[in-house]
PDB file with one MODEL, atoms N, CA, C and O in Angstrom:
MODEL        1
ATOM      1  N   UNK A   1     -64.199  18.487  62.767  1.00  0.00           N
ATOM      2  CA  UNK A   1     -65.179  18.509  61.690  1.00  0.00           C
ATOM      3  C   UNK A   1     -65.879  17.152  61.664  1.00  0.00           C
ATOM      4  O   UNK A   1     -65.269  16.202  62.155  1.00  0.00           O
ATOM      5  N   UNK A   2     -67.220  16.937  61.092  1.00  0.00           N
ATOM      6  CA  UNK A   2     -68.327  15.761  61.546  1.00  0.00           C
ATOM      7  C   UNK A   2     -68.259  15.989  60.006  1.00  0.00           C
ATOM      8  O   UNK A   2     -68.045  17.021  59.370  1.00  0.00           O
ATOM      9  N   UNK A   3     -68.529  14.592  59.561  1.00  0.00           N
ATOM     10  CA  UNK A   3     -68.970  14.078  58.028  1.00  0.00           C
ATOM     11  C   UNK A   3     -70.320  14.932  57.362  1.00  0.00           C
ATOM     12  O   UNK A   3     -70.518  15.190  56.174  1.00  0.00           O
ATOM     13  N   UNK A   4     -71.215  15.290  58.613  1.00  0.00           N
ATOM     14  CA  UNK A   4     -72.453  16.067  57.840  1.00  0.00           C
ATOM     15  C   UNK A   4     -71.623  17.373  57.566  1.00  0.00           C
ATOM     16  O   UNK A   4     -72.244  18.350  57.149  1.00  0.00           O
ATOM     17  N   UNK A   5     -70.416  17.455  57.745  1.00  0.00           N
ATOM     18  CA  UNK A   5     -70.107  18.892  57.060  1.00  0.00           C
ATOM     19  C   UNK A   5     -69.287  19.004  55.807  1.00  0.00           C
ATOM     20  O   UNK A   5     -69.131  20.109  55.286  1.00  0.00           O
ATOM     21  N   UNK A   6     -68.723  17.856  55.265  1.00  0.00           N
ATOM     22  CA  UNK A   6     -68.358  17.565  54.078  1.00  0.00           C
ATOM     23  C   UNK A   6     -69.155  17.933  52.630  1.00  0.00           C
ATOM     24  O   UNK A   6     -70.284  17.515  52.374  1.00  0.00           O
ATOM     25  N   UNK A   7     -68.387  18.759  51.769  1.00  0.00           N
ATOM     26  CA  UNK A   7     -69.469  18.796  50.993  1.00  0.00           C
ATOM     27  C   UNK A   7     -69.392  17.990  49.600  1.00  0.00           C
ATOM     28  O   UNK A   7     -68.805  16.909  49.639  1.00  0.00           O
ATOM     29  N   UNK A   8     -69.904  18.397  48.439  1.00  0.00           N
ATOM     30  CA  UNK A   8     -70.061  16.925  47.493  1.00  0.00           C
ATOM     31  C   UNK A   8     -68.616  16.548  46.600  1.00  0.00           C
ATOM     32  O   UNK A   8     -68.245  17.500  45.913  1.00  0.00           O
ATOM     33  N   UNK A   9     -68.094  15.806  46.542  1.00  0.00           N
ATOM     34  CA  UNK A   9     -66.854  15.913  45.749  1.00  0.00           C
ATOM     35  C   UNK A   9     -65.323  15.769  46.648  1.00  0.00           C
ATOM     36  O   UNK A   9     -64.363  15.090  46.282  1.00  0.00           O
ATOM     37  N   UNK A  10     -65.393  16.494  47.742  1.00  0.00           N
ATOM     38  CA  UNK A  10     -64.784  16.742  49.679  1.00  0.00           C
ATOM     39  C   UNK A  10     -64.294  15.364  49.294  1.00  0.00           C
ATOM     40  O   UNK A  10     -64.785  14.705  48.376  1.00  0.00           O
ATOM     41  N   UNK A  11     -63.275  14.970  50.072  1.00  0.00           N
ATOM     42  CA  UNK A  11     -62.360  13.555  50.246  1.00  0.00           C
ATOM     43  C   UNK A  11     -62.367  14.214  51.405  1.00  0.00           C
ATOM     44  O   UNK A  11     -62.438  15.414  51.672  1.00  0.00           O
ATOM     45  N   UNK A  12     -62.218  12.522  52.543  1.00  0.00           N
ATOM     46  CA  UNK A  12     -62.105  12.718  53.893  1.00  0.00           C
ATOM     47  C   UNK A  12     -61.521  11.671  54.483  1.00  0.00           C
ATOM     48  O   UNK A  12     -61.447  10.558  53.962  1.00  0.00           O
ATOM     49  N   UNK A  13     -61.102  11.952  55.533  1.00  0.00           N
ATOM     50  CA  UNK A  13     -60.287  10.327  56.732  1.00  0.00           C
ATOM     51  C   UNK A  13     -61.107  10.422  57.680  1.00  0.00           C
ATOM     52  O   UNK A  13     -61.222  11.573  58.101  1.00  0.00           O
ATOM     53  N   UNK A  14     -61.549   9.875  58.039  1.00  0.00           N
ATOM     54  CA  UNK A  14     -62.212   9.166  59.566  1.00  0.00           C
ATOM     55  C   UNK A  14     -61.661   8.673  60.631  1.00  0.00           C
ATOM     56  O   UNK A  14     -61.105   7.583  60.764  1.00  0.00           O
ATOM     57  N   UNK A  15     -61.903   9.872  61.722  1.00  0.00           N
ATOM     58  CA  UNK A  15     -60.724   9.899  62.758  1.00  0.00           C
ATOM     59  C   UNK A  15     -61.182   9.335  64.081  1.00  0.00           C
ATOM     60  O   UNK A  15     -60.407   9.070  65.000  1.00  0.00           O
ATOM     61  N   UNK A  16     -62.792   9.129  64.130  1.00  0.00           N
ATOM     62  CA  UNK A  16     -63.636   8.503  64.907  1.00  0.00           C
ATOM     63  C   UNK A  16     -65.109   8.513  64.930  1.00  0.00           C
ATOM     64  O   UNK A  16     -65.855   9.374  64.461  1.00  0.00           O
ATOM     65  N   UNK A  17     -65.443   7.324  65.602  1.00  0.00           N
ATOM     66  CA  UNK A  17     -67.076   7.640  65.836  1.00  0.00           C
ATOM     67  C   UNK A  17     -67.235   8.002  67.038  1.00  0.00           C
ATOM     68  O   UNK A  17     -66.581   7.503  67.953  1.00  0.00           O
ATOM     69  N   UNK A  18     -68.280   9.078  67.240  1.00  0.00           N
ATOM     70  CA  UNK A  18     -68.181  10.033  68.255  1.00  0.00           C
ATOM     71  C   UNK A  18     -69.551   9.228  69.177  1.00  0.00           C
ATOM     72  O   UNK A  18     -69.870   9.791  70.225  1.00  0.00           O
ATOM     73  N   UNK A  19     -70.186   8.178  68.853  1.00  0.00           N
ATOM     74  CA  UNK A  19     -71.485   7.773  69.580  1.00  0.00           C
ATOM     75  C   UNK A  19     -70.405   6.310  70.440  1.00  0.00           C
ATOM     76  O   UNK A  19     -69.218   6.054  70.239  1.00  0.00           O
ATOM     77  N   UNK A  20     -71.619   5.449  71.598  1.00  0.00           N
ATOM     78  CA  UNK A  20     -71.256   4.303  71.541  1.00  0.00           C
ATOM     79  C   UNK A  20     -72.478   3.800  71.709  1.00  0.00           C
ATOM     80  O   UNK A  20     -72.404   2.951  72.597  1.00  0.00           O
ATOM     81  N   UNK A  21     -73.663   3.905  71.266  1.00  0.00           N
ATOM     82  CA  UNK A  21     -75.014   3.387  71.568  1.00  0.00           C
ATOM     83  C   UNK A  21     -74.895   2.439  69.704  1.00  0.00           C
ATOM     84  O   UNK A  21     -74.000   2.456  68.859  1.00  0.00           O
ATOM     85  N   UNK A  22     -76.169   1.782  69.738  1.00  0.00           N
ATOM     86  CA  UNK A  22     -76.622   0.796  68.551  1.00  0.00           C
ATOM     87  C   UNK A  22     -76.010   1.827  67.158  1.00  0.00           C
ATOM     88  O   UNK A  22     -76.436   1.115  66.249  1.00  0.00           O
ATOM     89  N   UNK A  23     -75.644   2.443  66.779  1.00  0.00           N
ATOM     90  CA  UNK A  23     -76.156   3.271  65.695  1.00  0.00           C
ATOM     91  C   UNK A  23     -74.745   3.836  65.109  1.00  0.00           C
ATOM     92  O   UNK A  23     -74.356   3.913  63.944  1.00  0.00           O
ATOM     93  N   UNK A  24     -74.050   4.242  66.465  1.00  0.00           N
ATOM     94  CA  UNK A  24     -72.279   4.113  66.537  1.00  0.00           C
ATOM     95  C   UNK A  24     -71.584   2.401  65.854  1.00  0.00           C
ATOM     96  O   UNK A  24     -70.865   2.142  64.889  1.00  0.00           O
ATOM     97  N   UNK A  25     -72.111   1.704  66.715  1.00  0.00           N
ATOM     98  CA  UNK A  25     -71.897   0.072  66.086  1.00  0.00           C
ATOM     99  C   UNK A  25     -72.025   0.011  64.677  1.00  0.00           C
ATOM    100  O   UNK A  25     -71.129  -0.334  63.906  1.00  0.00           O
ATOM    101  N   UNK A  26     -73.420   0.433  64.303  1.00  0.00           N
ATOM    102  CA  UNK A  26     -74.083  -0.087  62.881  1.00  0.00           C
ATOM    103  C   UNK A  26     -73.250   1.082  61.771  1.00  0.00           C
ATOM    104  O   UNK A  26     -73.490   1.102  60.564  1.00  0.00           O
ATOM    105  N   UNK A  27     -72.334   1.935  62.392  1.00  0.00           N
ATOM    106  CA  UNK A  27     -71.814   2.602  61.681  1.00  0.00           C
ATOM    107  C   UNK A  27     -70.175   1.718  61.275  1.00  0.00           C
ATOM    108  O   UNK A  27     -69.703   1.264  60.232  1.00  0.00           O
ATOM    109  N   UNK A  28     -69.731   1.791  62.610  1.00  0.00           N
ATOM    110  CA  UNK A  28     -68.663   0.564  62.148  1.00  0.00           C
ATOM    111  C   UNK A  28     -68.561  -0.386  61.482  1.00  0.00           C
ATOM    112  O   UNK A  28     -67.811  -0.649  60.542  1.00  0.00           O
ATOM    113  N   UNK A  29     -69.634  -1.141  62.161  1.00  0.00           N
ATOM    114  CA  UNK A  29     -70.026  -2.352  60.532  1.00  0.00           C
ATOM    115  C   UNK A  29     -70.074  -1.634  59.159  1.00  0.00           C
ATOM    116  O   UNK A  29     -69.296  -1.926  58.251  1.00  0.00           O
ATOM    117  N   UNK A  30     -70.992  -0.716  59.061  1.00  0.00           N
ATOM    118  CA  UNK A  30     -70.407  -0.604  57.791  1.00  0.00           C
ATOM    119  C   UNK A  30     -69.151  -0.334  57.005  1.00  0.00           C
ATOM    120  O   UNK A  30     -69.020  -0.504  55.793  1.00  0.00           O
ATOM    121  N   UNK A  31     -68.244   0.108  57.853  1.00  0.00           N
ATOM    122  CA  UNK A  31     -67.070   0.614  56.983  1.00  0.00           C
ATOM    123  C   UNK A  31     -66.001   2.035  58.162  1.00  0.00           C
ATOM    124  O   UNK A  31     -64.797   2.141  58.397  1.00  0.00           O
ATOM    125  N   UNK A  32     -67.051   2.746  58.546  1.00  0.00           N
ATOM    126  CA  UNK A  32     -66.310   3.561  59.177  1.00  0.00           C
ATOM    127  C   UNK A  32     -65.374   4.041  60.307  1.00  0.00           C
ATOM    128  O   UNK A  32     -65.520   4.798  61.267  1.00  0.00           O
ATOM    129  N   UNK A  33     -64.305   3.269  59.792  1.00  0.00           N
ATOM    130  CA  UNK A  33     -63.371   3.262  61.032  1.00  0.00           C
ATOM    131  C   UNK A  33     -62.417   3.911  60.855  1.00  0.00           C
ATOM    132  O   UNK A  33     -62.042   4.187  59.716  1.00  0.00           O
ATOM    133  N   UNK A  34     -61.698   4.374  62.097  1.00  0.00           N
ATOM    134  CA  UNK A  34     -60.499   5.469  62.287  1.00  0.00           C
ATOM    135  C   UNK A  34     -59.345   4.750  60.523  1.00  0.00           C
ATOM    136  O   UNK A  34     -58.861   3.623  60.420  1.00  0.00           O
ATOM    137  N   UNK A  35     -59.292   5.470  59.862  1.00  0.00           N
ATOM    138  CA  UNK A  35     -58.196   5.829  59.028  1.00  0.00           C
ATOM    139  C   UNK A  35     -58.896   5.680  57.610  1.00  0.00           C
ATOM    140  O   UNK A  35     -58.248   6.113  56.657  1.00  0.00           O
ATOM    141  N   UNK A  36     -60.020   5.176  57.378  1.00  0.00           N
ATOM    142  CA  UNK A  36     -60.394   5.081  55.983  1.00  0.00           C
ATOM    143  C   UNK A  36     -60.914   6.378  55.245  1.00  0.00           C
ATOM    144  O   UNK A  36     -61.186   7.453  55.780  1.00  0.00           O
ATOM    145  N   UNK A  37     -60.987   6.079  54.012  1.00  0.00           N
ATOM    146  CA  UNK A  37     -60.975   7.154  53.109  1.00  0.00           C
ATOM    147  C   UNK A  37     -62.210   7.183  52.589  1.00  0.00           C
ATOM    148  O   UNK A  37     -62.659   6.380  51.771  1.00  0.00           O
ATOM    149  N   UNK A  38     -63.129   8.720  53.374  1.00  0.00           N
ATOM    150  CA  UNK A  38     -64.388   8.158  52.563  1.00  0.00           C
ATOM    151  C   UNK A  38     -64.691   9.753  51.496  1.00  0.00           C
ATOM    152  O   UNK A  38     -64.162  10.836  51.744  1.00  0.00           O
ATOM    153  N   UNK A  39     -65.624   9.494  50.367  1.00  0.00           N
ATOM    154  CA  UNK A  39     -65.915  10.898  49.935  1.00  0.00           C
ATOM    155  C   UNK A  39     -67.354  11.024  49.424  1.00  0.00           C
ATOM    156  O   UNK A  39     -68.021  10.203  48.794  1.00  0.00           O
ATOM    157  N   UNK A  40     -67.671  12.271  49.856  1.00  0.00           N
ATOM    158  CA  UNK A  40     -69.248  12.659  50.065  1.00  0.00           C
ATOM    159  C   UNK A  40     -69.460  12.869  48.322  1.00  0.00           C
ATOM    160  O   UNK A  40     -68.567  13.462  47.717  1.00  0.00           O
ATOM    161  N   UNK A  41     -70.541  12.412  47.645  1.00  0.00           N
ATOM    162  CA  UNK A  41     -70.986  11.897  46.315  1.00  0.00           C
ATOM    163  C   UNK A  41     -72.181  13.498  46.001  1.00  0.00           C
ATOM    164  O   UNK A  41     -71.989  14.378  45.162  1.00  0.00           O
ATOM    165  N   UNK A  42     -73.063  13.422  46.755  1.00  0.00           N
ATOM    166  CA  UNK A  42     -74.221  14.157  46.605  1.00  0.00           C
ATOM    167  C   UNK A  42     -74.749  14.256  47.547  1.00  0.00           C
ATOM    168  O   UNK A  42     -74.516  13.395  48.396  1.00  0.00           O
ATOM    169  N   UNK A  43     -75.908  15.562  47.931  1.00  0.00           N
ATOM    170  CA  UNK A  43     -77.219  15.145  48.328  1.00  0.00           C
ATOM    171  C   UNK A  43     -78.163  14.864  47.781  1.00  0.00           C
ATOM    172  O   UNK A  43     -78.123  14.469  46.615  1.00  0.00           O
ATOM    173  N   UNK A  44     -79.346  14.994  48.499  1.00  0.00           N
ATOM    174  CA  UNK A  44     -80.450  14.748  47.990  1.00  0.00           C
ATOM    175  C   UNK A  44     -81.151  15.725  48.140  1.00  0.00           C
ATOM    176  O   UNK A  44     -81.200  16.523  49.075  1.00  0.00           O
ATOM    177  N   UNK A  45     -81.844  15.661  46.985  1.00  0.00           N
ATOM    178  CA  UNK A  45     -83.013  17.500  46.927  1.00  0.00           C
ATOM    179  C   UNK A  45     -83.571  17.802  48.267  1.00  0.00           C
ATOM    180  O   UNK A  45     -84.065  18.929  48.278  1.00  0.00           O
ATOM    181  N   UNK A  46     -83.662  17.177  49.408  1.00  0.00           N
ATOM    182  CA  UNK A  46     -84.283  17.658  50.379  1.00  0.00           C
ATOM    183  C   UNK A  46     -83.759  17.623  51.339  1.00  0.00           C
ATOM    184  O   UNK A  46     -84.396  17.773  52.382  1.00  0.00           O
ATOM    185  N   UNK A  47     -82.403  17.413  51.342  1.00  0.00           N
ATOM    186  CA  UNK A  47     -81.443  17.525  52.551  1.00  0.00           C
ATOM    187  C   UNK A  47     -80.750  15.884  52.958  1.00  0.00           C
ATOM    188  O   UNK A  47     -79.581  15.527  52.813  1.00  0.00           O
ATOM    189  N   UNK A  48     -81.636  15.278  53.369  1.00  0.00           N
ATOM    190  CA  UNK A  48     -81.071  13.757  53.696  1.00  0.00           C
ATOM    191  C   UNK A  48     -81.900  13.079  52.479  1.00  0.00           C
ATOM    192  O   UNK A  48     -82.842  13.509  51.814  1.00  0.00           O
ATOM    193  N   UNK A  49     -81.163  11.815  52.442  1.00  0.00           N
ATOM    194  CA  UNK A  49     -80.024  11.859  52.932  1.00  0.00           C
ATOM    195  C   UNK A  49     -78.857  12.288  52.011  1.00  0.00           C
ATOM    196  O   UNK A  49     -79.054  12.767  50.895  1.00  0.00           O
ATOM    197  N   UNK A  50     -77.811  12.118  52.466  1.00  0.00           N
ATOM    198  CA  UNK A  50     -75.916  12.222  51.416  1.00  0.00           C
ATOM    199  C   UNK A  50     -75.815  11.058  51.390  1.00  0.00           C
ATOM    200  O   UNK A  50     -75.990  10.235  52.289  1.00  0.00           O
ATOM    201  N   UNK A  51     -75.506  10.926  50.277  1.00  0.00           N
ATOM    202  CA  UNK A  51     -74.138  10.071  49.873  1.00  0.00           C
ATOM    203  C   UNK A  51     -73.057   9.768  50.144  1.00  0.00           C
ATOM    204  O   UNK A  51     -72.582  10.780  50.661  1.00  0.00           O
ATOM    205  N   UNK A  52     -71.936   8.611  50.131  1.00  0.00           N
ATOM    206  CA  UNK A  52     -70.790   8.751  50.554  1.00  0.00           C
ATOM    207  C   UNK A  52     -70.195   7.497  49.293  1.00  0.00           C
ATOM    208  O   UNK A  52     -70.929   6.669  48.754  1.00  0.00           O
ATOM    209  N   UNK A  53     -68.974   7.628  49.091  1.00  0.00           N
ATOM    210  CA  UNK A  53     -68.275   6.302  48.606  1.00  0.00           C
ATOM    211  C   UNK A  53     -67.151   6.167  49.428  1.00  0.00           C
ATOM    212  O   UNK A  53     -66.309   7.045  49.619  1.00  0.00           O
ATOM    213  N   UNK A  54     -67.158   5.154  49.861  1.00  0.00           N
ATOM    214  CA  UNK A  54     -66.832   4.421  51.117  1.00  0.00           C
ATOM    215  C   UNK A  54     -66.336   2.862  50.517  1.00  0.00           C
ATOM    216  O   UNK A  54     -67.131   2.108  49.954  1.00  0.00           O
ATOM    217  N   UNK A  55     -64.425   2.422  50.814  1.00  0.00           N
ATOM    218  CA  UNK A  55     -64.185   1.061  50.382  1.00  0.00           C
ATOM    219  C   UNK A  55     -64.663   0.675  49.065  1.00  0.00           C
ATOM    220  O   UNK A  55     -64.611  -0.539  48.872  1.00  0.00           O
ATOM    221  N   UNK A  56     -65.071   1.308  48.198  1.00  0.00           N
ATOM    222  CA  UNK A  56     -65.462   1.198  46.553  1.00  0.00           C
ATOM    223  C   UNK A  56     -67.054   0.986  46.784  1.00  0.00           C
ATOM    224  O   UNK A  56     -67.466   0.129  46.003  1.00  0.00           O
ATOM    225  N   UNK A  57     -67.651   1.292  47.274  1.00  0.00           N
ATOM    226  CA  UNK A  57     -69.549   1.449  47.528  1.00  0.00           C
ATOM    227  C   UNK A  57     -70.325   2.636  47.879  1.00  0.00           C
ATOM    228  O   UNK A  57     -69.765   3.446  48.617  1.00  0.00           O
ATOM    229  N   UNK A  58     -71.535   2.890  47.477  1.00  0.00           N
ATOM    230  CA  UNK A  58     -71.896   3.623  48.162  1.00  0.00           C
ATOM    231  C   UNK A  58     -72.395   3.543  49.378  1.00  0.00           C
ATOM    232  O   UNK A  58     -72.266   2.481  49.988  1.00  0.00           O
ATOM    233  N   UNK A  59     -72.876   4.335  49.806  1.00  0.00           N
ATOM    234  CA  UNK A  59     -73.954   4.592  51.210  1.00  0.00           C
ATOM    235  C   UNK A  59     -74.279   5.900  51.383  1.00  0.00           C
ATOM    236  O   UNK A  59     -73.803   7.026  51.235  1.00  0.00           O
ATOM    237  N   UNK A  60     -75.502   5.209  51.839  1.00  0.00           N
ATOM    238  CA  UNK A  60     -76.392   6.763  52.230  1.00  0.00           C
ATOM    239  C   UNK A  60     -76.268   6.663  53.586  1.00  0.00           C
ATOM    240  O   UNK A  60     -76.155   5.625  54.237  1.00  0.00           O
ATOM    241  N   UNK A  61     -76.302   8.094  54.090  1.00  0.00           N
ATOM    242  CA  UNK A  61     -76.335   8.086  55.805  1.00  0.00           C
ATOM    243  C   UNK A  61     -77.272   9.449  55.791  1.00  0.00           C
ATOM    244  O   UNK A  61     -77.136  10.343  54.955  1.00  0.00           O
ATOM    245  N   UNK A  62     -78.133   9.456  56.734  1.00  0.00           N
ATOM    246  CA  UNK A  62     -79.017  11.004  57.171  1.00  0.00           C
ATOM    247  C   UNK A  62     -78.015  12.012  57.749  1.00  0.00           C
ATOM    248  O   UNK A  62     -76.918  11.610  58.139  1.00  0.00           O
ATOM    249  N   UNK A  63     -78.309  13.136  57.807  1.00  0.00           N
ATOM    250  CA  UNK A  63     -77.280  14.068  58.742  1.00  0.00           C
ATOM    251  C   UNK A  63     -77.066  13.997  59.622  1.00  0.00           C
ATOM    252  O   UNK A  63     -75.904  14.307  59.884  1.00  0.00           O
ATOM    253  N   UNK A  64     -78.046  13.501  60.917  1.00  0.00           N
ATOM    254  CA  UNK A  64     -77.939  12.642  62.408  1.00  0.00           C
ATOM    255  C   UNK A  64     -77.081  11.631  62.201  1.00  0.00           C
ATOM    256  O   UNK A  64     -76.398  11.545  63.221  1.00  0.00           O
ATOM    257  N   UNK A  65     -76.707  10.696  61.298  1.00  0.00           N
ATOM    258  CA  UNK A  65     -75.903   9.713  61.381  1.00  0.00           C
ATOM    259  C   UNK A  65     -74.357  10.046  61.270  1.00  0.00           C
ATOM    260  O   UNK A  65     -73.430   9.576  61.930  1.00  0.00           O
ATOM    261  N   UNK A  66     -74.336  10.953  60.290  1.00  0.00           N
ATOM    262  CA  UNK A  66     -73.428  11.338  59.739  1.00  0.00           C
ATOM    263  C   UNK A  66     -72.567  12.751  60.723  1.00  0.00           C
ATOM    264  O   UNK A  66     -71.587  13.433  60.423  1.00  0.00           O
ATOM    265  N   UNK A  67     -73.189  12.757  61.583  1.00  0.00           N
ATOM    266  CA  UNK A  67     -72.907  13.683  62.294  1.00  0.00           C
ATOM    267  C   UNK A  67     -71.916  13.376  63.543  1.00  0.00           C
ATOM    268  O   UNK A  67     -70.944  13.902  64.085  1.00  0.00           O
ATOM    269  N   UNK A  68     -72.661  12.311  63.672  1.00  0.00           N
ATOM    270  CA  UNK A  68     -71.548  11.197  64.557  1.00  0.00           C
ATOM    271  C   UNK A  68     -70.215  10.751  64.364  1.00  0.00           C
ATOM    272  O   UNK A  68     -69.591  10.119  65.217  1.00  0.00           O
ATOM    273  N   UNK A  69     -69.641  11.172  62.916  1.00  0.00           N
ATOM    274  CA  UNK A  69     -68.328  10.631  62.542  1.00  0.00           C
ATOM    275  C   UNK A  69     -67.210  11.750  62.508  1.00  0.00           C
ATOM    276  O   UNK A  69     -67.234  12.779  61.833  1.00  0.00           O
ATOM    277  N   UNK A  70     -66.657  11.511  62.998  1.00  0.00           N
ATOM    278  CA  UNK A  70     -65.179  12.939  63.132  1.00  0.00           C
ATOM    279  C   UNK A  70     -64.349  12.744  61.986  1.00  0.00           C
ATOM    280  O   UNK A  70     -63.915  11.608  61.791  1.00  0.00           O
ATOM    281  N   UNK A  71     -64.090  13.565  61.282  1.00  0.00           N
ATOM    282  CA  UNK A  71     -63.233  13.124  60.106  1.00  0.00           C
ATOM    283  C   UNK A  71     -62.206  14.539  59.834  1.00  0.00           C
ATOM    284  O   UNK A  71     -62.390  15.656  60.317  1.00  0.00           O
ATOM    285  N   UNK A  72     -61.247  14.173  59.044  1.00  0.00           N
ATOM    286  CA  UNK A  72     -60.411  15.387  58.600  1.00  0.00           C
ATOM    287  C   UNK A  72     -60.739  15.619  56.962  1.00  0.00           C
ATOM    288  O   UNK A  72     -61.434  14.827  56.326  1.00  0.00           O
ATOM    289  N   UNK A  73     -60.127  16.840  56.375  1.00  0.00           N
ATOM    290  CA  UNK A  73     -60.298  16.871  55.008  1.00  0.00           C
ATOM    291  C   UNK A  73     -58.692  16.424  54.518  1.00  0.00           C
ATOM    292  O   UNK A  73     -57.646  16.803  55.045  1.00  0.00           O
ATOM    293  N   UNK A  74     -58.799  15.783  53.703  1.00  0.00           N
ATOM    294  CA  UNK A  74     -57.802  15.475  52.832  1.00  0.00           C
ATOM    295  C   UNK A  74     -57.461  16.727  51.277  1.00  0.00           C
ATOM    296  O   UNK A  74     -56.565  16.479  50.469  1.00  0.00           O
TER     297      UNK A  74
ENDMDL
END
């Protein structure tokens, strides 16, 4: 299962990032690495982007971004 399939409220673990180009990186920096606990908040009226709270913050990611992250449901 990929994070764009989480839906709003969903708790999740992050089991990997599935890219290794610029965008995979800029995902790590932010926060998403194998074991953390992230949970999808909302969308947005028009699809992208979602929400996430992630380490006590938010973030927005598009569905292409978010698509990149392998996660389990908790």
């Amino acid at each position: 299962m990929t994070l764009d399939e989480v839906t709003p409220d969903q708790e999740c673990e992050v089991i990997d990032v599935i890219t290794e180009d610029v965008i995979g990186q800029r995902l790590l920096d932010m926060g998403f690495i194998p074991g953390v606990r992230v949970r999808a908040v909302r969308n947005a009226p028009l699809v992208d982007p979602v929400e996430f709270l992630l380490k006590g913050y938010h973030i927005s990611l598009r569905h292409s971004e978010a698509k990149k992250i392998e996660v389990k449901l908790l």
